[in-house]
N, C-alpha and C positions, 0 to 999 in steps of 0.2 A: 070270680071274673077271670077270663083267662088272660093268660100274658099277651100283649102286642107286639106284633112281626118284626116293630124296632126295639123294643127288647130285649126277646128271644136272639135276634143276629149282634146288639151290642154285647151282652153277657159272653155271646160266643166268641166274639174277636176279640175282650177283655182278657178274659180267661183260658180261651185253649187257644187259638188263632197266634194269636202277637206271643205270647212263652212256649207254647210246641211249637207252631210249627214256623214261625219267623224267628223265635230264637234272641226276644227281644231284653233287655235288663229290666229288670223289678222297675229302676228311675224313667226308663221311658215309660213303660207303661202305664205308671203312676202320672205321670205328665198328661198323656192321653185320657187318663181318670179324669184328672182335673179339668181337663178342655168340654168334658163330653157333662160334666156335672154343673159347666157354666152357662152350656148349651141349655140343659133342660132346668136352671132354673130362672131365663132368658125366656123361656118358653112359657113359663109358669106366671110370672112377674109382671110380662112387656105384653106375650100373646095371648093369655090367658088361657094354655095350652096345658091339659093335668098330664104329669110328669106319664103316670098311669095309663093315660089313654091315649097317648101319643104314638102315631102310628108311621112309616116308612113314606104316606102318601102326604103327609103334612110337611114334610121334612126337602123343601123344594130350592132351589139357588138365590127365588127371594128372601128367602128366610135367612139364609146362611151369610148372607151379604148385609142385613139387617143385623143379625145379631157381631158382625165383625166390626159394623159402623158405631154398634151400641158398646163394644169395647171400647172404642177408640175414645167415643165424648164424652161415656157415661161412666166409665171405669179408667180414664185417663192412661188409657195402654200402649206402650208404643211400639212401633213398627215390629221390633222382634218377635214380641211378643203372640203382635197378633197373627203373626205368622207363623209362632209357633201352634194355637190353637189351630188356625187353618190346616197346618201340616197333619194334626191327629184327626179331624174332617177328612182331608183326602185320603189319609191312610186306610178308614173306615169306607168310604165308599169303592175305595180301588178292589178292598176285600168284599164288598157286597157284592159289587158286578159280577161274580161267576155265582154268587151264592142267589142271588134271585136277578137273573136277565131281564126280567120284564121291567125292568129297572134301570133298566143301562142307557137309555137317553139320559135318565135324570142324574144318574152317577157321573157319566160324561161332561154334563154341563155345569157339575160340582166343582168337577178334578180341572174344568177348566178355568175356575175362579185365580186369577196369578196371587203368587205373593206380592207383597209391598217390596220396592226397593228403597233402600236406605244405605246410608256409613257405613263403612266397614268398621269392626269395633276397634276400640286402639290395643296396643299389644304393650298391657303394662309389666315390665320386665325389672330385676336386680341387675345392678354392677355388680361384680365382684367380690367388691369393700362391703356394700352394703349387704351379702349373701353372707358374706363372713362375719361382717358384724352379728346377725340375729343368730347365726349357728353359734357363735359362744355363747350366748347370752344362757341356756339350761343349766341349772348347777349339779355337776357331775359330783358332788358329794352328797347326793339324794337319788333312793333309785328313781323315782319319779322324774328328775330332772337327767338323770342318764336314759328314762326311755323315753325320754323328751325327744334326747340330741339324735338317737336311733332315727327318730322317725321324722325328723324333717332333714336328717339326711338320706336317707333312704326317698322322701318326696320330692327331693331335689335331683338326688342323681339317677333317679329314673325318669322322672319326667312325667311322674303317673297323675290320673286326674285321682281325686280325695275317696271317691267312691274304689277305687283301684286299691287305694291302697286301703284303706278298711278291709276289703274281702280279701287280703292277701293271708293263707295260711302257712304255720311253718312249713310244709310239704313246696309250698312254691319258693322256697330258697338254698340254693346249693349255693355251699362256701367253698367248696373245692375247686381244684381250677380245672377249668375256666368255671370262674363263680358269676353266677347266675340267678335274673329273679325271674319267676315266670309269673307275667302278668294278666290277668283275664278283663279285658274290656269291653268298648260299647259291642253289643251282636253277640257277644259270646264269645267274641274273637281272642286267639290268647297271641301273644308274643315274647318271645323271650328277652333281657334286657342285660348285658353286663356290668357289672360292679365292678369301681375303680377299689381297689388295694385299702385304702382310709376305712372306703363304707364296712368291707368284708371284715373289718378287725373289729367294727364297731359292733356289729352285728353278730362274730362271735365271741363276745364277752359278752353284750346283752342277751341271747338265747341261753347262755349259760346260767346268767344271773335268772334268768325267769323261768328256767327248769324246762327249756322249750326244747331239749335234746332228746331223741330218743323217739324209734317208731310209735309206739304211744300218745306221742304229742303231735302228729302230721298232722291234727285236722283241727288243732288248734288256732285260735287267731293270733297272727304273730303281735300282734298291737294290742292286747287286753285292756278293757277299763278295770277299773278295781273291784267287779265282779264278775268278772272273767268272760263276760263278752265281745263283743266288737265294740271300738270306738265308734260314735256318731259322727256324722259330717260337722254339725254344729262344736262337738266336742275338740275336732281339729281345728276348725274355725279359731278357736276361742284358743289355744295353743299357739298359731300363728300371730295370731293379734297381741298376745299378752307378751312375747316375745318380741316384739317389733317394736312396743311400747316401751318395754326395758331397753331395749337398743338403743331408743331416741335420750336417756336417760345418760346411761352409760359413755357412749360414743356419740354426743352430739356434734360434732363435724362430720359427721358422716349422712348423707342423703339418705332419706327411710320415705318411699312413698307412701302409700295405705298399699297394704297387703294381704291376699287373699293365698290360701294351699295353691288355688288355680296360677297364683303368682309364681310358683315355683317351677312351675313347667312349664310357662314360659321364658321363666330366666334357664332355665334348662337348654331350652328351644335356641335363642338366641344367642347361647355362648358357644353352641355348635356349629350353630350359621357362621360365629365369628370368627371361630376357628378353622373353617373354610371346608368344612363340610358339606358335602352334596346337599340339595331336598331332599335325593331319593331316600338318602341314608337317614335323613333327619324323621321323613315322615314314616318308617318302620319303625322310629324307635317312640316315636309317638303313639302311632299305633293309630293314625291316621287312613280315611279310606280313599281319600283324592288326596291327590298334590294338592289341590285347589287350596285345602284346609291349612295345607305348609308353607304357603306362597306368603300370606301374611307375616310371615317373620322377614322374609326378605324383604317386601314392599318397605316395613319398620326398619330396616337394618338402610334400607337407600334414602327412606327419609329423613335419618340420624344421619349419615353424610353427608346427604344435600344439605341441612344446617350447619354443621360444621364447616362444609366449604361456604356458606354464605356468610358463616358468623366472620373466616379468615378474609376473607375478601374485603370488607368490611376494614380490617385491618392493613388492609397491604399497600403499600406506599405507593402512588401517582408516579409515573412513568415519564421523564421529562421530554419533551420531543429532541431526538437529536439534531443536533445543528446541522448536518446535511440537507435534512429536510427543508429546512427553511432557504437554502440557494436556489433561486430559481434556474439560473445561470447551469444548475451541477444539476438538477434535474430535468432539467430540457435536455441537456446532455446523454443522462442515462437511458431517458424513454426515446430520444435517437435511435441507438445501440438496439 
């Protein structure tokens, strides 16, 4: 049997399309996998549509709208969510439209499906105290616990998301000055990121310790698991958590929310906003591709104010009326005048 027309064009935007020539990371892609595998097995379950014989002309903006509604009730999914599946639908058909025209009403009327509007998500951030508390917690008389403290200061003072820093190799780090990390993110895009004085020392005694000097080793991962590959996401995960746990243990006066790596760069994010840092400056070192994305720390940073000015208020002692006010005599007088 030969392959069908929506096949032959997902494979092709799977595989060559979104990593040649859009230039997309392995995690989106994979994301768009998974949106495109709930589609056809939505299709299979609900339509009684073989995954096999599904063709380009089945695939219409009722369907798309049906299977967005059967997330919603039937797979209990919420708004981002399904927005993000939408997002890998539109991407697909934006790419069809030049690839098959005869197409392009129905693509048009896909792309014109909107996303959901919802919350903006909240912006869970460290104090200080509390950034400091989990950075001692590795014990630096274990190398495992020195390349503990390496890398979640290194996650902290770049501000990089977890996937960043996994693929980071020793080639992307100069300790000389100006020391620098070169980071590769979402698109491909790289930026370069400076290291405060603390990180650069810590990072040359750990590259020394792990034999990561030397042309030889460029293309090495600077972060190895204990069989010499890259850390997993999961694996960082479980690093940030087990440390936050021993925080609560050690320093319990000290506030410890629930903590994710993604927590680090927004405490990242918002000590530079607090430091009175530009957006502009804040969202290059993000590696952000709209302001729009860096606006959120500001919005969190005026509505950590606005409480604090309500919680003082709250507190501030009643105003007595001055006794002038009360003569009628002295204000008939004034408004005279």
């Amino acid at each position: 049997m030969s392959p069908t027309d929506f096949a032959t064009h997902l494979t092709a935007f799977l595989t060559r399309y979104l990593p040649a020539q859009r230039n997309v990371s392995p995690n989106t892609i994979k994301s768009y996998r998974d949106a495109f595998v709930l589609l056809l097995r939505y299709c299979r379950d609900v339509r009684q549509l073989a995954p096999d014989r599904l063709g380009l002309e089945q695939i219409d903006p009722p369907l798309v709208l049906e299977f967005l509604d059967h997330l919603e009730k039937e797979r209990q999914c919420k708004a981002r969510t399904r927005n993000l599946r939408l997002t890998a639908i539109h991407a697909f058909f934006r790419y069809l439209q030049t690839e098959e025209p005869g197409f392009l009403l129905r693509c048009q009327r896909i792309l014109a499906i909107p996303l959901q509007r919802h919350a903006p998500p909240t912006v869970e951030y460290l104090s200080p105290e509390s950034l400091a508390a989990i950075l001692r917690q590795p014990d630096l008389a274990r190398r495992a616990g020195r390349r503990d403290a390496v890398l979640l200061s290194l996650l902290y003072d770049t501000g990089s998301r977890v996937q960043e820093l996994i693929d980071l190799s020793v080639r992307d780090v100069r300790l000389e000055s100006p020391a620098q990390v070169r980071i590769t993110g979402k698109g491909r895009k790289t930026r370069v990121v400076p290291l405060m004085k603390s990180t650069v020392e810590l990072l040359r005694d750990y590259m020394r310790e792990q034999d990561l000097i030397g042309s030889e080793r460029l293309d090495a991962p600077l972060f190895p698991n204990r069989y010499g590959g890259r850390l997993s996401r999961s694996g960082i995960r479980y690093l940030v958590e087990k440390y936050r746990e021993r925080a609560c243990v050690t320093q319990p006066s000290v506030p410890l929310p629930k903590v994710s790596p993604h927590t680090f760069r927004h405490s990242k994010a918002m000590h530079l906003l607090q430091s009175d840092n530009p957006l502009v400056v804040i969202r290059d070192f993000l590696g952000h591709a709209d302001l729009k994305s860096t606006e959120i720390y500001a919005r969190a940073d005026l509505d950590m104010k606005r409480r604090a000015l309500d919680k003082a208020s709250i507190k501030s002692p009643t105003l007595a009326i001055p006794p002038w006010q009360k003569d009628k005599g002295l204000l008939d007088w004034l408004t005279s005048l």
